[in-house]
C-alpha positions as CSV (number, residue, x, y, z in Angstrom):
1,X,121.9,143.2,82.7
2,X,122.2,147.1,83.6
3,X,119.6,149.3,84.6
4,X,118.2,150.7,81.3
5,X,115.2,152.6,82.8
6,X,114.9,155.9,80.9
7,X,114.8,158.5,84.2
8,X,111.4,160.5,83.9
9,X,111.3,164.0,83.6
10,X,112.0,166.1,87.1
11,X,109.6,168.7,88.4
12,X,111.6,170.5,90.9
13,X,111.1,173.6,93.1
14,X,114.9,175.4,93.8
15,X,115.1,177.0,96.9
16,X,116.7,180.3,96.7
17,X,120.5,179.9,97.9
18,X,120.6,183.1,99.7
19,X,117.7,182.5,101.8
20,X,119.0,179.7,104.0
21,X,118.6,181.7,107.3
22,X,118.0,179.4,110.7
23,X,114.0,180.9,111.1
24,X,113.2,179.5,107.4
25,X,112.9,175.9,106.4
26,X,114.6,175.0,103.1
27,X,111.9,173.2,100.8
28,X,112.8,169.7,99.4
29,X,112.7,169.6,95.9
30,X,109.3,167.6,94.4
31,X,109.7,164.9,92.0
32,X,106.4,164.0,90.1
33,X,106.0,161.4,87.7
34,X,105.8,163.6,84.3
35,X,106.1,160.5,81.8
36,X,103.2,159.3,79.5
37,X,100.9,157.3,81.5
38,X,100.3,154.2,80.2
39,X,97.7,151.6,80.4
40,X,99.8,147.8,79.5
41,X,102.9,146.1,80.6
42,X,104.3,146.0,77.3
43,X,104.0,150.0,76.7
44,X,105.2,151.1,79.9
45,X,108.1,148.1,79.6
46,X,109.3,150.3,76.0
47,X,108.7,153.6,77.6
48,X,110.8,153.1,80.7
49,X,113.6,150.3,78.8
50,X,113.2,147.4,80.3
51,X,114.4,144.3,79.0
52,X,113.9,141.3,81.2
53,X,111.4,138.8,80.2
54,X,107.9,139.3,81.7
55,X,107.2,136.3,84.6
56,X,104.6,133.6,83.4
57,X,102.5,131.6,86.4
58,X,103.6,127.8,86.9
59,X,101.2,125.0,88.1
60,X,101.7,125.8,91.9
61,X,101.0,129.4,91.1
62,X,104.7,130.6,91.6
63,X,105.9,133.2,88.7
64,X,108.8,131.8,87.0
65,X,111.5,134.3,86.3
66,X,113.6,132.6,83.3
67,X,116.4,134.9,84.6
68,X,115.8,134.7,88.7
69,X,114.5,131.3,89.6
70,X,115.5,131.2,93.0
71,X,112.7,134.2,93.0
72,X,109.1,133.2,92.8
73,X,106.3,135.0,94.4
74,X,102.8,133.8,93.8
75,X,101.2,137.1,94.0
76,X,101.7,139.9,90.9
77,X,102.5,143.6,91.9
78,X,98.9,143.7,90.6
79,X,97.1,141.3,92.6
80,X,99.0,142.3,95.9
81,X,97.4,146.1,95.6
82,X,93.6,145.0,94.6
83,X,93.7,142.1,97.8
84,X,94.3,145.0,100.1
85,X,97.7,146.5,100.9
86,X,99.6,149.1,102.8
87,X,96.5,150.5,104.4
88,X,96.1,152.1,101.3
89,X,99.4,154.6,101.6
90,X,102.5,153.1,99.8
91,X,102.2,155.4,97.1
92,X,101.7,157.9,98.9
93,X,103.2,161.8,98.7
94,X,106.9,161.0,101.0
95,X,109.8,163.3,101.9
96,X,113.1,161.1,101.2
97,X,115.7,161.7,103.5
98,X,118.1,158.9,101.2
99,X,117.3,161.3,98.1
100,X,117.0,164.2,99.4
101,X,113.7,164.8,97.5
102,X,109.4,164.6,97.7
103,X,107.8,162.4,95.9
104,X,104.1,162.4,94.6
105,X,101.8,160.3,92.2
106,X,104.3,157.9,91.5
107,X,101.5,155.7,91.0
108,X,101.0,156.7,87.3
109,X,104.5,155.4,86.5
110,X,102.1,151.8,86.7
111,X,100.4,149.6,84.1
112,X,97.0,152.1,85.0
113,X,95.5,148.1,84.0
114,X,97.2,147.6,87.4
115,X,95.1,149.9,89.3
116,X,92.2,150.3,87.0
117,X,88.8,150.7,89.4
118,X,90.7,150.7,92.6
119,X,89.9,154.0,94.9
120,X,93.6,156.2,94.1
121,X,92.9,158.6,97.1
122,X,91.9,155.2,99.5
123,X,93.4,152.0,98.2
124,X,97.1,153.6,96.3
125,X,98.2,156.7,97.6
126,X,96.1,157.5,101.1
127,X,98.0,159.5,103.6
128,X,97.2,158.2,106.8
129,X,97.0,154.3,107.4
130,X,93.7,152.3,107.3
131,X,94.1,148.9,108.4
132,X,90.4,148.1,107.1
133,X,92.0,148.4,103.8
134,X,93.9,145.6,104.3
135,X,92.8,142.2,103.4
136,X,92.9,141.4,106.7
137,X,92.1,144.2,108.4
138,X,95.0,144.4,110.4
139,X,98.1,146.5,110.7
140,X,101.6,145.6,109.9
141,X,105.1,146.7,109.0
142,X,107.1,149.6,109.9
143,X,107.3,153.3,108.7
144,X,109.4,154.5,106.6
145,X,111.7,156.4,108.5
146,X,112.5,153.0,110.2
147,X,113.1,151.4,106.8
148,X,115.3,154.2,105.8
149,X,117.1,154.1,109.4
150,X,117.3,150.4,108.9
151,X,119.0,151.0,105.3
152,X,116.7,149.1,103.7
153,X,116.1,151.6,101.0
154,X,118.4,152.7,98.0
155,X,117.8,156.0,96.0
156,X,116.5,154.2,93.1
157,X,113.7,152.7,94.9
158,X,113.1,155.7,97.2
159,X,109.4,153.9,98.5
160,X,111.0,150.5,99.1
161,X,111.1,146.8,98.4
162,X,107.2,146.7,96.8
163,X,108.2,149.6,94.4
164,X,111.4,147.7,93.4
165,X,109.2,144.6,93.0
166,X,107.1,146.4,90.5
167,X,109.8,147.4,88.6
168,X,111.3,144.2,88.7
169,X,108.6,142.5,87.6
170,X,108.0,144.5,84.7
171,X,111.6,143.4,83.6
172,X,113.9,146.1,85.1
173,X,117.4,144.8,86.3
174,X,119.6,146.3,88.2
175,X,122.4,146.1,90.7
176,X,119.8,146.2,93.7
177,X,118.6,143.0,92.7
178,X,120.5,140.7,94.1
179,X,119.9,142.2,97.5
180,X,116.1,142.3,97.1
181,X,115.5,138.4,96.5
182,X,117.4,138.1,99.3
183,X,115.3,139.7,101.4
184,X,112.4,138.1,99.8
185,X,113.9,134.7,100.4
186,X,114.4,135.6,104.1
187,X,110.8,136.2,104.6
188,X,108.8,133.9,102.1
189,X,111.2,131.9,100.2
190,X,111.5,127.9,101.3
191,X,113.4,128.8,104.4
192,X,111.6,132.4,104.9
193,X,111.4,133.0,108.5
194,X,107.8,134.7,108.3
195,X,106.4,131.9,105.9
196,X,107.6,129.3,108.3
197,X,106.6,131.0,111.5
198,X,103.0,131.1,110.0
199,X,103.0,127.2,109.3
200,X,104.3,126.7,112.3
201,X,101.6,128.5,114.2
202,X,99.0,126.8,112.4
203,X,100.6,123.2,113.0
204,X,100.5,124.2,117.0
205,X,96.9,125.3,116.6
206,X,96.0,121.8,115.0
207,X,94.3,124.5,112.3
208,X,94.4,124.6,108.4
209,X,97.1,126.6,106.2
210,X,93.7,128.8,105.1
211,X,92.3,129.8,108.4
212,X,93.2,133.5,108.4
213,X,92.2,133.7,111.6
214,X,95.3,132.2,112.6
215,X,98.2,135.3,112.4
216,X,96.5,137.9,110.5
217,X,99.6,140.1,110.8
218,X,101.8,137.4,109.7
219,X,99.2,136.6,106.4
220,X,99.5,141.0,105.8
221,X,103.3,140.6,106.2
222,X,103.8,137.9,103.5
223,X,101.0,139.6,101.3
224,X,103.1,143.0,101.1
225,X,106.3,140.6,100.0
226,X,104.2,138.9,97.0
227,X,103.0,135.8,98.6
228,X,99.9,133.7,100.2
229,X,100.6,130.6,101.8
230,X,98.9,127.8,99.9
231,X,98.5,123.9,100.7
232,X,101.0,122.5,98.8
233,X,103.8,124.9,100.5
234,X,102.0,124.1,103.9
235,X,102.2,120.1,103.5
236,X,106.0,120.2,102.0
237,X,106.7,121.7,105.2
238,X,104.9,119.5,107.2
239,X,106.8,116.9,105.6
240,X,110.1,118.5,106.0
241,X,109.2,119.0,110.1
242,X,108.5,115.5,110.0
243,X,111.7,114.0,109.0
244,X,113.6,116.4,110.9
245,X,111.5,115.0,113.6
246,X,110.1,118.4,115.2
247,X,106.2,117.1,114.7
């Protein structure tokens, strides 16, 4: 299915194209979120066109996509920003250097339901990084001049994989998506390498899969990607080591 998502409205600041000598910087243009704000899934879904099926929970917890099964986080966009996330910035103002543009309060393009109570200023769009934001009051991840040196984000997702993951969610499709789940799948799916280096920690500390003392960076990591490790995922593992005969 093709990307459908109506483009909001541009609020952009022109720099003059005579004035481009070397003593003066040349502004970026600002792109602000002008559309109607919205408070529900389903008004924002009509208002921005998307058509993919909104994700129900299964038993385990994992969100069934009826069009993506191979995709199944067991955190919502939602509950990964009220746990604690980002140190509070990933909505943040940003200068793009893949689109060329600033960005700011990109945050009202969500549900507001999403966000509804939360501290905008600490928990959503902070500038500077607080790890004590952060479920686990640690640090993790990289900037995003590294993701953007790393090519890890495309101009339609100027903030990253979380922002595509909302969008996603909501029901957006698009041509970036194949890409995405694959990074998702690299880091928490069954073979996910940050899933299964957590597990594996916790197995060589002869701890539990919920003692977050054990890899608090690792636990942040898989948070930001949409996922907690649970018991059942922890014992399939075990049993998988087992008969591969690594425990």
């Amino acid at each position: 299915m093709s990307d459908k998502r109506k483009a909001p409205k541009r609020k952009a600041s022109t720099p003059a194209e005579t004035d481009i000598s070397p003593s003066k910087k040349v502004e970026r243009p600002v792109s602000v979120f002008e559309g109607e704000v919205l408070d529900k899934d389903e008004k924002v879904r009509a208002r921005d066109g998307y058509e993919g099926v909104l994700p129900t929970k299964n038993d385990r917890g994992n969100l069934v996509f009826e069009d993506r099964e191979d995709f199944f986080p067991n955190l919502t966009p939602e509950e990964v920003l009220r746990a604690g996330s980002f140190g509070g910035t990933y909505f943040r103002p940003i200068k793009s250097s893949v689109t060329g543009l600033k960005y700011d309060k990109q945050w009202e393009e969500l549900p507001q339901s999403w966000i509804k109570g939360m501290n905008i200023k600490k928990q959503i769009a902070k500038v500077e990084y607080e790890k004590s934001v952060n479920t686990y009051e640690v640090k993790c991840g990289g900037d995003l001049d590294m993701w953007e040196s790393s090519g890890w984000i495309q101009k339609q997702d100027p903030y990253g994989w979380f922002q595509w993951y909302c969008r996603f969610y909501l029901g957006r499709r698009s041509k970036d998506d194949e890409r995405q789940v694959k990074r998702w799948l690299n880091c928490a799916g069954l073979k996910g390498r940050w899933k299964n280096n957590l597990i594996g920690k916790i197995i060589k500390g002869g701890s539990v899969h919920n003692n977050y003392k054990v890899s608090p960076v690792i636990r942040q990591t898989l948070q930001h990607w949409g996922y907690k490790l649970t018991k059942e995922d922890f014992e399939a593992r075990k049993k998988v080591l087992k008969k591969e005969g690594k425990l």
